[in-house]
N, C-alpha and C positions, 0 to 999 in steps of 0.2 A: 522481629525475626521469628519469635515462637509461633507468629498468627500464620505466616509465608510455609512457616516447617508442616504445621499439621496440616496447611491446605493441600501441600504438595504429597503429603501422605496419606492422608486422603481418596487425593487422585492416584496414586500409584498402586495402593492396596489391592483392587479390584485386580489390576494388571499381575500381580504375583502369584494371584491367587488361581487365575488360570493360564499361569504361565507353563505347568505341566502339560503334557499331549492328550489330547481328548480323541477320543473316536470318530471317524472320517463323516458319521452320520449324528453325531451332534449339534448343539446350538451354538455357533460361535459368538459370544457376545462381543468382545474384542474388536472382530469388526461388522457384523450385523448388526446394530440398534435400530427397532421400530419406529424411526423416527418420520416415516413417509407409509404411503399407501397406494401403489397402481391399481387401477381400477380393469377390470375388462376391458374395457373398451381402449384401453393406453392413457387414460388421464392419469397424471402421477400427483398427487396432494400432499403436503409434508409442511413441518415446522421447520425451524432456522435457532439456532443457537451459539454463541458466543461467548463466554466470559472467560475473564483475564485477571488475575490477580499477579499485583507487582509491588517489587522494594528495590528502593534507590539509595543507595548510600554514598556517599559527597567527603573525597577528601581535595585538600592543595587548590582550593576552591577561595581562597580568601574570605571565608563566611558569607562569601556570596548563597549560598544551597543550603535548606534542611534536608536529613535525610528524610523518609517517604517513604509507607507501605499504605499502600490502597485499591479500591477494585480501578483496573483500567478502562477496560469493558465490557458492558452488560449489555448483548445486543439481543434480539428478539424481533424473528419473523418470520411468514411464511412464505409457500411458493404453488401454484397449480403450474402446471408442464406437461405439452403430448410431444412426445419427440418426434422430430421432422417438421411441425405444425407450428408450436406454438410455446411462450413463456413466459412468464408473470410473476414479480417477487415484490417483498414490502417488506421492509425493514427500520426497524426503530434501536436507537442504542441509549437505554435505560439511564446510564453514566454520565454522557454528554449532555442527554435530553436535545438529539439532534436526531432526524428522520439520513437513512443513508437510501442504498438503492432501492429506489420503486419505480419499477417501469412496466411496461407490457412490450412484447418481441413475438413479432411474426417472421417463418419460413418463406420465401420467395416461394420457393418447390411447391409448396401445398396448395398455393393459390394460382400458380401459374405452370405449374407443372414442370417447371425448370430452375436450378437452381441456381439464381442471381441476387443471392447472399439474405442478408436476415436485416428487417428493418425492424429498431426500436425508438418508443417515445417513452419519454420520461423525466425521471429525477435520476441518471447517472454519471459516473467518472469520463471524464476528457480525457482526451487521448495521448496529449503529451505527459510522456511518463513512466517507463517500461516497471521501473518498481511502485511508483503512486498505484498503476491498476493490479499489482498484485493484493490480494486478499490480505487484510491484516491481520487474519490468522493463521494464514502460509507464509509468513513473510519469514526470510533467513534471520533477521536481526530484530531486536527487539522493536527498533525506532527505526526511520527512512534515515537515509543518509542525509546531507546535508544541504545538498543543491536542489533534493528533492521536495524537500521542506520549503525551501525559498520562489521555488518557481511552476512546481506542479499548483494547478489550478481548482484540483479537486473537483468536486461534481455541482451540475450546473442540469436546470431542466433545460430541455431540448429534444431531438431527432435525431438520430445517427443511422448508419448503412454500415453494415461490415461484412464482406466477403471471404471465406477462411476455405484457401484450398492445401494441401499439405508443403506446399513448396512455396508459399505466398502470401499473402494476407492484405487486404485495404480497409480501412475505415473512416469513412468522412460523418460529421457531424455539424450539426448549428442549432448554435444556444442560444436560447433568450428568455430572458424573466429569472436569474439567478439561482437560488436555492430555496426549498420548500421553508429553510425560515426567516424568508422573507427580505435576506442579504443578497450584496455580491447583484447590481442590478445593471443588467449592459446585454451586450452583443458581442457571441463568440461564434466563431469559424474553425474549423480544425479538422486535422488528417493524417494517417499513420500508414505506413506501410513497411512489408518486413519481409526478409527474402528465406527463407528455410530451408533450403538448399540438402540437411540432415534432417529429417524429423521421424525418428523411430524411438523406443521406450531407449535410453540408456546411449541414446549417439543423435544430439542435437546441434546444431550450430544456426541461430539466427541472426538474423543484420539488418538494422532498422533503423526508421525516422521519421520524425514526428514536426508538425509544425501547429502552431494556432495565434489567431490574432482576435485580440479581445478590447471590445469598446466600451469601455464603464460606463454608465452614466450619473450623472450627480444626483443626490437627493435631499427629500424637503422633508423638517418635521412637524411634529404637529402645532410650531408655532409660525409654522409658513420660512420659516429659516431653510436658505437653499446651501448645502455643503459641494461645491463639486468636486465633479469625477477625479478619485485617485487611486495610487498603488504604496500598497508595503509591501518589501522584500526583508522573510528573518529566521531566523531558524535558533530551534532548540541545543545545545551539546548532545544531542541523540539523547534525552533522556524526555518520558512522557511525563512524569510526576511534578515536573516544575514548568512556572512560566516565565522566570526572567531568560532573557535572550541574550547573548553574549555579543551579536551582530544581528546588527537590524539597521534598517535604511533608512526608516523613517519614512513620514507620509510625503509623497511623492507627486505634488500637484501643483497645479493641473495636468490631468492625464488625458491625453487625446486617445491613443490606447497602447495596448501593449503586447511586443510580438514575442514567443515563444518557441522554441524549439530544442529538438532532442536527439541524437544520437545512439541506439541502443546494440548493445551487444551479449551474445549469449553462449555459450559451449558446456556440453556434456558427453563426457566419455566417461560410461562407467559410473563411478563413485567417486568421479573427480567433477567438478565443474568453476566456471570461471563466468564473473556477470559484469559487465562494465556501460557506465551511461554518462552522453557529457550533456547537459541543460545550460542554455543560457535563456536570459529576458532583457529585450532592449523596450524600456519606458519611454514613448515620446511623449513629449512633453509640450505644454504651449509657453510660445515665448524664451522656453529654455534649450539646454541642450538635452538631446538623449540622454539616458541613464541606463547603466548595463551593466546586468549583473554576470557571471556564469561559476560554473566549477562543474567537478567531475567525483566520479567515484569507481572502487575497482576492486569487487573482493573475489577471495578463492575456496572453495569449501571441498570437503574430502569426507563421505560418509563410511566411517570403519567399518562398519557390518556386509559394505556391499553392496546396500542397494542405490540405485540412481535418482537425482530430482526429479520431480513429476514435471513433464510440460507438453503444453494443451490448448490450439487455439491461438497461439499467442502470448502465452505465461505460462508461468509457475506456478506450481501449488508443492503442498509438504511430499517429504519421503513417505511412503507406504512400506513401514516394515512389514519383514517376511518371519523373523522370529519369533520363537514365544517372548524375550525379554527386549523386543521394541529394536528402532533404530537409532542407531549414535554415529554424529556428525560435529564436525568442526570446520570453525570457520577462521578467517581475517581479513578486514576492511579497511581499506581508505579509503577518505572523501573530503572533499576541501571545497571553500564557499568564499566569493571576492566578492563586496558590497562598497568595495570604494573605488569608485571612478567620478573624477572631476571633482566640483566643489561637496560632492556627497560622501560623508566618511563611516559607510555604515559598519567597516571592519572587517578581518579576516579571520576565517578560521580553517582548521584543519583537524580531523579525529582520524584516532587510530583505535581499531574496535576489533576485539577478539571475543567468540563465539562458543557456544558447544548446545547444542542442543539433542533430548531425548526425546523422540519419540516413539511413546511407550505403548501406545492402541492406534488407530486411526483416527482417535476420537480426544485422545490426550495425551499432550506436551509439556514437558518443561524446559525452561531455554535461562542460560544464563550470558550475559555480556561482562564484559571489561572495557571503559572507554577510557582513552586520554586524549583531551582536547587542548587544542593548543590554538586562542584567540589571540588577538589583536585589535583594538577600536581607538582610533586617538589618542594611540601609545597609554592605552589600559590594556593589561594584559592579567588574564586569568586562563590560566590553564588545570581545568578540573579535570581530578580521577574518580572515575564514577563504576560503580558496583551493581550490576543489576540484573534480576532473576525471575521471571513470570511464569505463574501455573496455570494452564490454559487448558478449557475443556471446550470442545465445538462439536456440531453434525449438523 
């Protein structure tokens, strides 16, 4: 708790200290950090940063949880970018010791002189997902909800296309050869699309969905041993610091492949907003029956200060306070997760998750949750209350 206190003071210090009015032709550090450099000619160059410091503390848990203070994430990368042209980033997270986005993204416009959307190749995020492709350091809640956990597919190399007009949005993509480390080896298809019908700073309303169909393929080790192709479906109680999982499906095989799909919903009026997403995965199987997971989630958020959630593209990103003393928002979540269908009893869950988050620059945040989970696996039932706080600095 002492380590969590002086980080968070720390980061806040800075923030107090020119929380007083400065003159209209001063250096705002608050939100100008040198952290990029555009060049004459429009090439934009810049570093990438990350890190996350978090504590978990674990009550009504049956000694199933230790509490847990540790770094979450230590990410680290950069990026070249000419706008309209061209984009390029590389990312590494220190933490995990896992590579995230590295792709390169060209402008249709630049090359052809009309604009028929942006094509990228790389190592990034699929498309089913409306909270998985939110940034993990914009994200409203500490952790994904719970469906999100079990059936976003996360990032995969591959190709994609996405067209982004203000009232609309498409994204098709095709994966193959897995993840830069070396997992997750098959054939993926996928496609998003979202209707925006509002899209001004502070009056959003989007409506969207997602599908993809993903073909595993089995693999050999280095003793010639072949494992085939399969699926788990599991998810955490919303807390990142531990790995036992309260519901989990278990290995699900043989996988012929597995289809995906999503639901998304969005609205912002003001300082109010509302985000809801329903995901399911039907597993076929050989020889077996399908296996089907799904659930949903639905939270509400209210920022006190007034200002609105950022949304851009097709997502979210943080509040950009307008005060000297930062912005303050509150939140409440549900999300619930069904893992047992048929002879598979991988259990049920349901959290309830309360929020508040500061942000104090545009550059740092601190966010605290409150969860209570209420599982179910083969009439085991644990239902933890979990306490949790993270001091977060990005650009």
């Amino acid at each position: 708790m002492k380590t969590i206190i002086l980080g968070a003071l720390a980061l806040i210090a800075p923030a107090y200290a020119l929380a007083a009015d400065v003159p209209a032709t001063s250096y705002d550090w608050r939100s100008n950090w040198p952290t990029h450099h555009v060049f004459a000619d429009g090439t934009d160059l810049g570093l990438t940063l990350k890190y996350q410091f978090d504590l978990d503390r674990f009550s009504h848990d049956e000694g199933t949880y230790e509490d847990a203070q540790t770094n979450r994430r230590k990410e680290f990368g950069f990026f070249v970018r000419k706008k309209g042209v061209y984009d390029a980033t590389v990312v590494f997270d220190f933490q995990a010791k896992t590579w995230l986005d590295t792709f390169f993204r060209v402008q249709s416009k630049a090359l052809l002189g009309d604009d028929y959307g942006a094509l990228r190749v790389g190592f990034m995020k699929t498309p089913v997902g409306f909270e998985g492709n939110t940034s993990t350091g914009t994200t409203s809640f500490l952790e994904s909800s719970l469906p999100m956990q079990a059936v976003y597919a996360n990032r995969r190399l591959g190709i994609d296309w996405a067209l982004t007009r203000k009232q609309y949005l498409i994204q098709l993509g095709y994966y193959h050869g897995g993840n830069l480390q070396g997992d997750l080896d098959g054939r993926m298809v996928a496609g998003r699309a979202a209707w925006t019908p509002h899209n001004s700073p502070g009056d959003v309303l989007h409506l969207g969905l997602s599908l993809s169909r993903e073909t595993p393929d089995g693999t050999t080790d280095g003793r010639g041993r072949y494992t085939p192709p399969s699926i788990r479906l599991r998810a955490l109680p919303e807390a990142g610091l531990i790995t036992q999982r309260l519901i989990d499906s278990g290995t699900l095989s043989v996988a012929d492949h597995v289809d995906r799909r999503g639901l998304e919903g969005l609205w912002i009026g003001g300082p109010w907003s509302v985000q809801s997403e329903y995901l399911d995965a039907r597993v076929k199987l050989v020889d077996k029956p399908a296996f089907i997971a799904h659930g949903w989630y639905a939270f509400g958020s209210w920022v006190v200060t007034g200002e609105s959630r950022t949304y851009n593209s097709g997502n979210v990103a943080d509040v950009v306070p307008k005060g000297p003393w930062g912005a303050l928002e509150f939140l409440v979540r549900y999300s619930t997760l069904d893992l047992d269908d048929g002879p598979v009893l991988g259990g049920t869950e349901h959290d309830w998750t309360f929020g508040a988050n500061w942000y104090i620059t545009k550059y740092l945040k601190l966010q605290g949750n409150y969860v209570r989970a209420t599982s179910d696996r083969r009439d085991l039932r644990i239902d933890p209350h979990i306490v949790e706080v993270r001091a977060q600095i990005m650009f």
